[in-house]
C-alpha positions in Angstrom: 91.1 102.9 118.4 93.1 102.1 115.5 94.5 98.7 117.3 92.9 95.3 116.5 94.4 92.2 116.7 98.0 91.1 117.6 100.1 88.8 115.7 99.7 85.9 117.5 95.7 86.4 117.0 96.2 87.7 113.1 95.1 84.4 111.2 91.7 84.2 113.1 90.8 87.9 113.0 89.0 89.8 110.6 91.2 91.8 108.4 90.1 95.6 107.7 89.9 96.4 104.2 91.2 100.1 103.8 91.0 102.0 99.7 94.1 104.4 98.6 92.2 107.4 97.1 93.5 110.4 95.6 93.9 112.6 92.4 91.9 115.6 92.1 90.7 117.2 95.2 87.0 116.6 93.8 87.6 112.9 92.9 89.3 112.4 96.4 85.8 113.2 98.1 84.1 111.3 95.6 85.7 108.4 95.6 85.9 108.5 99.9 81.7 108.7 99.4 82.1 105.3 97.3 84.1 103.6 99.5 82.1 104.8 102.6 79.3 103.0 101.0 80.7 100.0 99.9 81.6 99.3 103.3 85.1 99.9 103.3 86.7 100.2 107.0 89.0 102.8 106.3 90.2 105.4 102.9 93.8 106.6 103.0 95.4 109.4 100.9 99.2 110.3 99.5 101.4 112.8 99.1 102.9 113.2 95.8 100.7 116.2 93.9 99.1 117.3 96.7 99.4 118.0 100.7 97.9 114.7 102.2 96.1 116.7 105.4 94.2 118.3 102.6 93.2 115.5 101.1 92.4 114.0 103.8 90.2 116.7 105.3 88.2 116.0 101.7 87.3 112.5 102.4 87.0 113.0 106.0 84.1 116.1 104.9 82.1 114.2 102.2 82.0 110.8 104.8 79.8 110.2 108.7 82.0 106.6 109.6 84.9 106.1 107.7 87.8 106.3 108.8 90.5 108.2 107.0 94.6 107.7 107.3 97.3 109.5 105.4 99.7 106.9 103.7 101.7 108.9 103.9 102.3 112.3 105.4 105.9 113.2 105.4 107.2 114.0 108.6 110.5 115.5 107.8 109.6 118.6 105.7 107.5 119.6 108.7 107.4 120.8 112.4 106.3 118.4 114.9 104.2 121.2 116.1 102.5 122.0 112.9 101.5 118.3 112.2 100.6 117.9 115.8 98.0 121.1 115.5 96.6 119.8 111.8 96.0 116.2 113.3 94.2 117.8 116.2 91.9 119.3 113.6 91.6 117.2 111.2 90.4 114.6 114.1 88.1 117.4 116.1 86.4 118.0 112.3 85.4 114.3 111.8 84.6 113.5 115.3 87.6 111.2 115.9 88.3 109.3 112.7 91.4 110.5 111.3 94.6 108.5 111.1 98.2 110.5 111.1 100.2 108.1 108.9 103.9 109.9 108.9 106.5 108.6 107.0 110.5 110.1 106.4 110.4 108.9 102.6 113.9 108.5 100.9 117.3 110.6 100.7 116.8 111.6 97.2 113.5 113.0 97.8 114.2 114.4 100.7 117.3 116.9 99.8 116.3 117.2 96.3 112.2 117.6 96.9 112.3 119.3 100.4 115.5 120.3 100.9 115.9 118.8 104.3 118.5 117.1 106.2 118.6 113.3 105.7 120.4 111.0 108.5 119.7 108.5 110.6 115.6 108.6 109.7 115.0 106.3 112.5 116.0 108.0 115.1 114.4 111.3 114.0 111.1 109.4 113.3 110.7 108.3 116.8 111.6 111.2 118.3 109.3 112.7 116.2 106.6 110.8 117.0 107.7 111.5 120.7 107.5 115.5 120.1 104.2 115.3 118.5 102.9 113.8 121.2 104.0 116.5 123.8 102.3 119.4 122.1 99.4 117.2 122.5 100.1 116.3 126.4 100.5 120.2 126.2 97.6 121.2 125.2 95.4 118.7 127.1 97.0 121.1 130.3 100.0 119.2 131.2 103.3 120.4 132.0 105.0 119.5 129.1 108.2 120.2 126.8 110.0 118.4 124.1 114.1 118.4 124.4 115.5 115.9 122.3 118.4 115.5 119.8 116.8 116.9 116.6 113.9 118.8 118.1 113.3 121.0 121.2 110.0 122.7 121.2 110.0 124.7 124.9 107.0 126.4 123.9 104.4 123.4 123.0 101.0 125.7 123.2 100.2 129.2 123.3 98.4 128.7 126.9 95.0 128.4 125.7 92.3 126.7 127.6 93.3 123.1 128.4 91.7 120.3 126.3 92.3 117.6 128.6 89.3 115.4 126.4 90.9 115.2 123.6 92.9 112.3 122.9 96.3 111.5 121.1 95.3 110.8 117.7 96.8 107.3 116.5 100.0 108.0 115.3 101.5 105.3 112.4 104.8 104.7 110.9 105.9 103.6 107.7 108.5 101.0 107.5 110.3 99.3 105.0 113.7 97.7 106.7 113.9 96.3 110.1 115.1 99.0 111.8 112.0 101.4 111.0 109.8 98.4 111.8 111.4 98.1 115.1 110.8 101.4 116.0 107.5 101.5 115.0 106.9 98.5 117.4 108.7 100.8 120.2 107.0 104.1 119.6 103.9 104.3 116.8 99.9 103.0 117.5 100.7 100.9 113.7 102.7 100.1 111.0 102.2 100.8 107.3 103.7 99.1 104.8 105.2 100.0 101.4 103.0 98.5 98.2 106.3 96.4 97.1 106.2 94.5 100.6 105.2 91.4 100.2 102.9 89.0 102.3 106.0 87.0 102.3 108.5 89.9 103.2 105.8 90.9 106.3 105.8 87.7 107.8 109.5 87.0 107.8 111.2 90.6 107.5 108.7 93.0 108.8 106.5 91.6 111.5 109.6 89.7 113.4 111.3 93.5 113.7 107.8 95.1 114.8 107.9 92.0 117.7 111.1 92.8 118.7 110.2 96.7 118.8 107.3 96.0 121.1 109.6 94.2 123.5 112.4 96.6 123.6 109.6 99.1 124.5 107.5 96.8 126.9 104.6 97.3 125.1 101.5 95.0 124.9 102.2 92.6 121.8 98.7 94.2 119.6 100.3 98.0 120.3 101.4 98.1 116.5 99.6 96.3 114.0 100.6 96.3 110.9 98.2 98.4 108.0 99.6 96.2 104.8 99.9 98.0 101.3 98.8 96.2 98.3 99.0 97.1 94.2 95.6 95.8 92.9 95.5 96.4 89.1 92.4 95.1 87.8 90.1 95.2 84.2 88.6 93.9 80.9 92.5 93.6 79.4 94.0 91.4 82.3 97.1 91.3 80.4 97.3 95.2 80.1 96.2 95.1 84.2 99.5 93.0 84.8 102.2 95.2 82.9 100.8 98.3 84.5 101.1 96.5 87.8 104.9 95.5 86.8 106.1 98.7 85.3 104.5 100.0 89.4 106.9 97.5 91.5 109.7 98.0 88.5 109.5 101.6 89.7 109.3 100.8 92.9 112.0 98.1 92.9 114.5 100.5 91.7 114.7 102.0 95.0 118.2 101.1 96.8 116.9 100.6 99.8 113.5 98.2 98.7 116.4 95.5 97.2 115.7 93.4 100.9 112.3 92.8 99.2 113.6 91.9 95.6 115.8 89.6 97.6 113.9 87.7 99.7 111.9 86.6 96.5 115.8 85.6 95.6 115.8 88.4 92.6 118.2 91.1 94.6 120.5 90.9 91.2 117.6 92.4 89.1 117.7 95.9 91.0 120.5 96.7 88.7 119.2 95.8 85.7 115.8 97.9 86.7 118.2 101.1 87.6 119.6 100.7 84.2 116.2 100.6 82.2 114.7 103.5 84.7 117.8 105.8 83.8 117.2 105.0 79.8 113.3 105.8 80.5 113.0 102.4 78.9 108.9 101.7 80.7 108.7 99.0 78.1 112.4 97.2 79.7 110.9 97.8 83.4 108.3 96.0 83.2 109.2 93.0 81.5 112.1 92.7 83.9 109.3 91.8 86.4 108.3 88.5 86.0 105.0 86.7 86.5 106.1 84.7 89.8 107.6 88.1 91.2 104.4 90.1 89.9 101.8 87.7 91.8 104.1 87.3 94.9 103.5 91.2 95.5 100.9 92.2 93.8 97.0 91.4 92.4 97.1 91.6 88.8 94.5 90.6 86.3 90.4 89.8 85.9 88.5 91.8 88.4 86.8 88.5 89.3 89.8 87.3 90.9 90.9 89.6 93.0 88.8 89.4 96.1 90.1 85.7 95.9 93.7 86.6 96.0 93.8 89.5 98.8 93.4 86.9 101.4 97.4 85.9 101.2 97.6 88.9 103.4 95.7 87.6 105.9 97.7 86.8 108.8 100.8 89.2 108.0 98.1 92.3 108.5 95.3 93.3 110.2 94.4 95.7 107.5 95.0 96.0 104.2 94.8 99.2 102.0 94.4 98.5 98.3 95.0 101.0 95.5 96.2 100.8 91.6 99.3 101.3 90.0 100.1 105.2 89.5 103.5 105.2 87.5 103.1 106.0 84.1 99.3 105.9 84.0 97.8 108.4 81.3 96.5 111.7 82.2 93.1 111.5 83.8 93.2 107.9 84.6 93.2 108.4 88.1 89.7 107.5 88.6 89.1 104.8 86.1 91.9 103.0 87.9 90.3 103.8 91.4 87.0 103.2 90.5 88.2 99.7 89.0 89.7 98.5 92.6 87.4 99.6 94.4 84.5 97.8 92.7 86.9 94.3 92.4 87.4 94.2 95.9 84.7 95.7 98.3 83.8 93.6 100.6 87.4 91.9 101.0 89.1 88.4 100.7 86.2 86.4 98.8 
């Protein structure tokens, strides 16, 4: 079970420590072997260069415990079905330790990337999560279709033997705004949050909307918890570690929809200023448009020796958190210095 410990328990319980890994195919396995045995609870892999189900059928084949999320898949581009029948597999392969992460990404991305429709992602999340749901009911025997508003799947299974021992693989949403986080409280087993959400913005913006999901829904209160995202950029050149970590949120932060974040730190203005500099390709104007007290609200940034120290701020706005290093405008072939450098700063969690 992917659930652990509801808000109202979240300051005394143990938070899970979970490693972003990705890159090369070959460094994805490698680096899910490392944090296997450096006792990480869980690995979680992307999708921006390659297909995360992929991915994370390399980490789930060169581990025995670990337990392995994507963060994210995206949803949209695919069939309910199809993402049903690869979670199915993924989670028979490794004996029941995968983790379907789904996410509906942005409106850019998603007309200009996938060429898919792009309205009212809330709504077409949670049905989504619904339909996924029913091929599985389907194919555990059960009499079951999917006829919904965006999707209608009449025709869930093929009518193989029944697989009524399988279970529903734990299903979690991403969610920036309240709305998403709200319907992840009503339909998904967790939440994951983006790397520019704050402990801060959790507690006050995300967690409150996740509550209020899980009561619209009548669900227990620990049905979602909430799988928090942080940047950790970490190494011998701590001020080199912190501008890579603020040209990261800079990128992030120029995102329309992320300015709730940059404004409950009370910095909403600056979103224009970082569209501006993104537009001129100006990396050296994003990131000094981040400022120290912004960079350290967000982020861990800095001496590796410090950054067990500062991951427990999350504590009690998460029952896990997945670490990883900044990715924007790092040079070719970095990936795995860069993993390699969070993962040995901050195995064995909050110091």
């Amino acid at each position: 079970m992917v659930t652990q410990a509801g808000s109202e328990g979240a300051n005394a319980a143990r938070m899970a420590l979970g490693l972003v890994i990705g890159g090369p195919i070959g460094l994805t396995a490698e680096l899910a072997r490392r944090a296997e045995a450096a006792g990480f609870e869980s690995a979680w892999v992307t999708e921006l260069d390659h297909s995360a189900f992929v991915a994370a059928q390399a980490a789930l084949g060169a581990t025995d415990h670990l337990l392995v999320g994507t963060g994210v898949a995206l949803a949209l581009p695919r069939s309910p079905t199809i993402t049903a029948l690869t979670a199915w597999d993924l989670d028979e392969l490794s004996g029941g330790r995968f983790l379907l992460g789904l996410g509906s990404q942005v409106k850019q991305v998603m007309e200009g990337r996938f060429s898919v429709p792009f309205d009212r992602p809330a709504a077409r999340m949670a049905e989504y999560i619904r339909a996924v749901r029913s091929v599985w009911a389907a194919n555990r025997g059960g009499p079951v279709i999917h006829e919904g508003e965006f999707y209608r799947i009449t025709m869930p299974t093929f009518h193989g033997p029944p697989r009524p021992e399988r279970r529903d693989v734990p299903v979690l949403l991403a969610a920036v705004g309240p709305i998403l986080a709200r319907t992840a409280g009503e339909v998904a087993d967790g939440l994951v949050g983006h790397p520019l959400a704050s402990p801060r913005y959790l507690a006050e913006q995300v967690r409150p909307s996740v509550a209020e999901g899980l009561h619209r829904a009548g669900r227990p209160s620990d049905a979602c918890p909430v799988t928090a995202t942080a940047i950790v950029s970490v190494g011998p050149d701590a001020d080199a570690a912190r501008r890579a970590a603020r040209l990261q949120l800079a990128f992030y932060a120029t995102t329309p929809s992320y300015r709730p974040i940059l404004e409950t730190h009370g910095r909403g203005a600056l979103q224009g200023a970082l569209r501006r500099a993104f537009v001129r390709r100006d990396a050296g104007e994003l990131a000094d448009l981040i400022d120290d007290e912004l960079l350290d609200a967000i982020a861990v940034a800095g001496r590796p020796d410090e950054a067990r120290g500062r991951l427990a701020a999350w504590r009690g706005v998460a029952e896990r958190l997945v670490v990883g290093p900044p990715w924007y405008g790092l040079r070719p072939g970095a990936e795995a210095e860069a993993m390699a450098a969070v993962l040995e700063a901050t195995a064995g969690g909050p110091g």
